[in-house]
N, C-alpha and C positions, 0 to 999 in steps of 0.2 A: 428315628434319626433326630427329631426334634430333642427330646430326651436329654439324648447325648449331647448334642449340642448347647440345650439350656445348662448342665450342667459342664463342661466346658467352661460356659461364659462365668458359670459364680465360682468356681475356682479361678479364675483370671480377677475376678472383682476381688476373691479373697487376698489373693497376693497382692493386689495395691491398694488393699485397705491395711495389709499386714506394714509393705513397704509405707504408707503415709504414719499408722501407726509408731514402726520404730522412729522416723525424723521428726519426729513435732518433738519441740521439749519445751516450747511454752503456748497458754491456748489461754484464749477467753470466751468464755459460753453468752449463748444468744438465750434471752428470757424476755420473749415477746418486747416488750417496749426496748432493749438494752442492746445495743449493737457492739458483735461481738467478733472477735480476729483469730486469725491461729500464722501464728508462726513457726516456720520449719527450719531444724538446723542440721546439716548430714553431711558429713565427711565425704560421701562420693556424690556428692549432687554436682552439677555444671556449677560455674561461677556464676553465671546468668541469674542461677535461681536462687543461690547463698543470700544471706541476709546482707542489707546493703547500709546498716546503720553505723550511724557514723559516734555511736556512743559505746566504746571500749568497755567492757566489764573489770570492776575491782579482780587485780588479782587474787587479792585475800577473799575466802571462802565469807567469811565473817561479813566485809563490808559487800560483796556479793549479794547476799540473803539480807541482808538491812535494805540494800535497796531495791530489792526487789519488795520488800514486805512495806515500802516507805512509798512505791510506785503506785501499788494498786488498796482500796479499802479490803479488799476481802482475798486474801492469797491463801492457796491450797498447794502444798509440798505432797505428789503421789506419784501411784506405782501406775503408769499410763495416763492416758488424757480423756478429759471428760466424757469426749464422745466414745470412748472405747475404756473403762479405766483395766488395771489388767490385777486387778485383786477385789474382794471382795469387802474391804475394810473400806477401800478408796470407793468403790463403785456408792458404798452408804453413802460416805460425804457427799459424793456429788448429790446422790439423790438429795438428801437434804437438804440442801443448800438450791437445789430446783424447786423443791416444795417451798422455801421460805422467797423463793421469787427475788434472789438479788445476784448482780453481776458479781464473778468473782476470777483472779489470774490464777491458773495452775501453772505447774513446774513438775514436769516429768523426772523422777528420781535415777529411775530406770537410766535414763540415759548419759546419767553424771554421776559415778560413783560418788567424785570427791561433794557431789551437791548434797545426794544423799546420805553420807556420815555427817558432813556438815550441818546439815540441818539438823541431826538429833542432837549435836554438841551445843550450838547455839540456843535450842529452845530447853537444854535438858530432858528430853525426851525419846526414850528409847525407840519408839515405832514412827512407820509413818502408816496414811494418812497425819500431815498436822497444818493446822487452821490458824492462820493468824486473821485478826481483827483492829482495822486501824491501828497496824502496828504492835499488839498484843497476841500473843501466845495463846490461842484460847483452849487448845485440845487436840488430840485425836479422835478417831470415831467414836468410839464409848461414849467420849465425855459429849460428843455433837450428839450422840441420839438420844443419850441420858437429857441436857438442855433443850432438845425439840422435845421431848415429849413433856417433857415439866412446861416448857412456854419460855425457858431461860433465853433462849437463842432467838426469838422471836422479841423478849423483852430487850436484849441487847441490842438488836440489831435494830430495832425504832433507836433506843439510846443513842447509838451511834450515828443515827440521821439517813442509814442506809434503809431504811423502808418505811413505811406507813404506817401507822397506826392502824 
């Protein structure tokens, strides 16, 4: 009976892990020292729990993705959210970018058609996973494992003031 019932309970955990999944579409990861948020946004949620900010997003896709990439040092355009990503290109990035130890904003693609064509328009950039850096366009996966492993992305990111030496 336990059995049954332990499992029971992780398919009920899975469906509101699946349900938190689809409503997040922007999140920021926690890396020991960096305290970090998730915000949730969903068509059928209560009013109660909608987002209550009082800052309107550009209707243009373009000025959209400028400020978002202008809000945070280190933003990630992907297919799910860090704690969960839902591809295997995105899941790199994150890890990467855990290994190199700095806070970074994602934007769930998945959930925004028009974000996700957008954003390959504006950076030129056919795929997603894509990494902007203080405001620059740095890559998709490829080019983020190719720079971890060379030291680029680690050189940068001191550059940039975002880590240590």
């Amino acid at each position: 009976m336990r059995r049954i019932a332990s499992v029971g309970a992780r398919i009920a955990n899975v469906t509101l892990r699946q349900k938190i999944i689809r409503t997040s579409s922007i999140s920021r990861v926690n890396h020991g020292a960096f305290t970090s948020s998730f915000a949730t946004v969903s068509g059928d949620s209560h009013d109660d729990f909608k987002s209550q900010s009082k800052v309107t997003p550009p209707s243009d896709i373009n000025e959209r993705i400028q400020q978002d990439i202008d809000a945070d040092d280190v933003v990630v355009y992907m297919k799910g959210v860090p704690t969960a990503p839902q591809c295997g290109f995105s899941n790199a990035v994150v890890k990467i970018l855990d290994t190199q130890g700095v806070d970074f904003a994602a934007y769930n693609v998945l959930e925004d058609p028009e974000l996700r064509e957008g954003v390959k328009k504006f950076s030129d950039w056919p795929t997603v996973p894509q990494v902007f850096v203080k405001g620059e366009f740095v890559g998709g996966c490829d080019i983020m494992i190719n720079m971890h492993q060379d030291g680029e992305l680690h050189d940068l990111l001191v550059e940039q003031g975002l880590k240590k030496e």
